[in-house]
N, C-alpha and C positions, 0 to 999 in steps of 0.2 A: 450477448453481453461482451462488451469487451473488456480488459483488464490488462493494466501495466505495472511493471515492477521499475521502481527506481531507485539503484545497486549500482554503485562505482563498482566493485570486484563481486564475483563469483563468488559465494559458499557453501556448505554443506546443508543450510539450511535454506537458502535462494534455491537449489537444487531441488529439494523438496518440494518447497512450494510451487515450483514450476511443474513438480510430476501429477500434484494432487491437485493443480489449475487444469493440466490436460485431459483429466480423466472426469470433469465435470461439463456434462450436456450444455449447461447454462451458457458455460464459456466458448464464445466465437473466436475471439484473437486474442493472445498473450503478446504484448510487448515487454524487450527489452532496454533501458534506457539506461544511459553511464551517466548522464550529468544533466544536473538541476536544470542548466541555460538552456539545453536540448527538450529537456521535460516539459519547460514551461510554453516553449515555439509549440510543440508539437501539439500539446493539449488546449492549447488557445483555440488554435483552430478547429480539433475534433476533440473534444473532452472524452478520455472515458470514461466507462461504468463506473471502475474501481482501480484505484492506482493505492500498491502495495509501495511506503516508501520507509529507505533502511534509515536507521537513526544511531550514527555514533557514539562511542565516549568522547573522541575529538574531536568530532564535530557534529552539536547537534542541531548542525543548522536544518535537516527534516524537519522540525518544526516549524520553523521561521516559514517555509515555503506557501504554508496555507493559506499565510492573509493575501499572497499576490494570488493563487489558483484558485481562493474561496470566490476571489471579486467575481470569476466569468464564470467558472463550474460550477455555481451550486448542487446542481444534483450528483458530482460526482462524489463516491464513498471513499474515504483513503483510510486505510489500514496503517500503522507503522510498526515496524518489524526492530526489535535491538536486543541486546545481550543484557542490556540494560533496564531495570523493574524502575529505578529514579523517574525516568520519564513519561510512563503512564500517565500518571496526572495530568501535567500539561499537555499529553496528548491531547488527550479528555478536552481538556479545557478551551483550546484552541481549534474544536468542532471536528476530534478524529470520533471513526466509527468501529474502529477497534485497534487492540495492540499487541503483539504477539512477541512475547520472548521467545528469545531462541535461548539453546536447541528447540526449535519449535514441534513440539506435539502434535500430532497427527490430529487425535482427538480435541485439542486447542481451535486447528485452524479449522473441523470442521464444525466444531460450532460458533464459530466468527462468521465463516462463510455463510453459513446457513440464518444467521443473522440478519448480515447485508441482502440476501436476498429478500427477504422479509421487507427490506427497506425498499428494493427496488419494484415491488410488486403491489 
């Protein structure tokens, strides 16, 4: 399975989630990705499994990105990641598979994870 993270900056909680991506058999390759124009070249061509994407206070344009990556990935699962509980919903609404506030719980991300698997299987 592969799986990307799509995070302009580093943090405490991207960090995370990257230790508890490496330590699961499922996962083949972790991508790192800074910006949406880059995300969208790259997944065009190789969609992955699961693309982890951060969702600002200023900008929450990670929503908006779905309806261009929903058109060619449909099987791909995206996650979004924020500080912020507001955006749930429209996660939801606009076909995410799950949503994790941060500080993100350990406990949180693996039953999302274990989730998505379910979806992939």
């Amino acid at each position: 399975m592969r799986v990307c993270i799509l995070e302009k900056d580093t943090s405490v909680s991207q960090i995370n989630l990257l230790s508890w991506l490496y330590e699961k058999k499922d996962v083949e390759e972790i991508t790192f990705i800074k910006s949406k124009k880059q995300f969208l070249k790259i997944a065009e061509k190789d969609p992955p499994d699961i693309v982890f994407i951060r969702v600002c206070s200023d900008q929450p344009t990670g929503l908006s990105i779905l309806e261009t990556f929903y058109k060619s990935m449909k099987n791909t699962k995206v996650v979004f990641v924020s500080e912020i509980r507001d955006y749930a919903l429209e996660a939801y609404n606009v076909g995410a598979s799950g949503y994790l506030v941060e500080p993100i719980e350990r406990k949180r991300f693996e039953s999302c994870f274990s989730k998505l698997l379910g979806f992939k299987r």
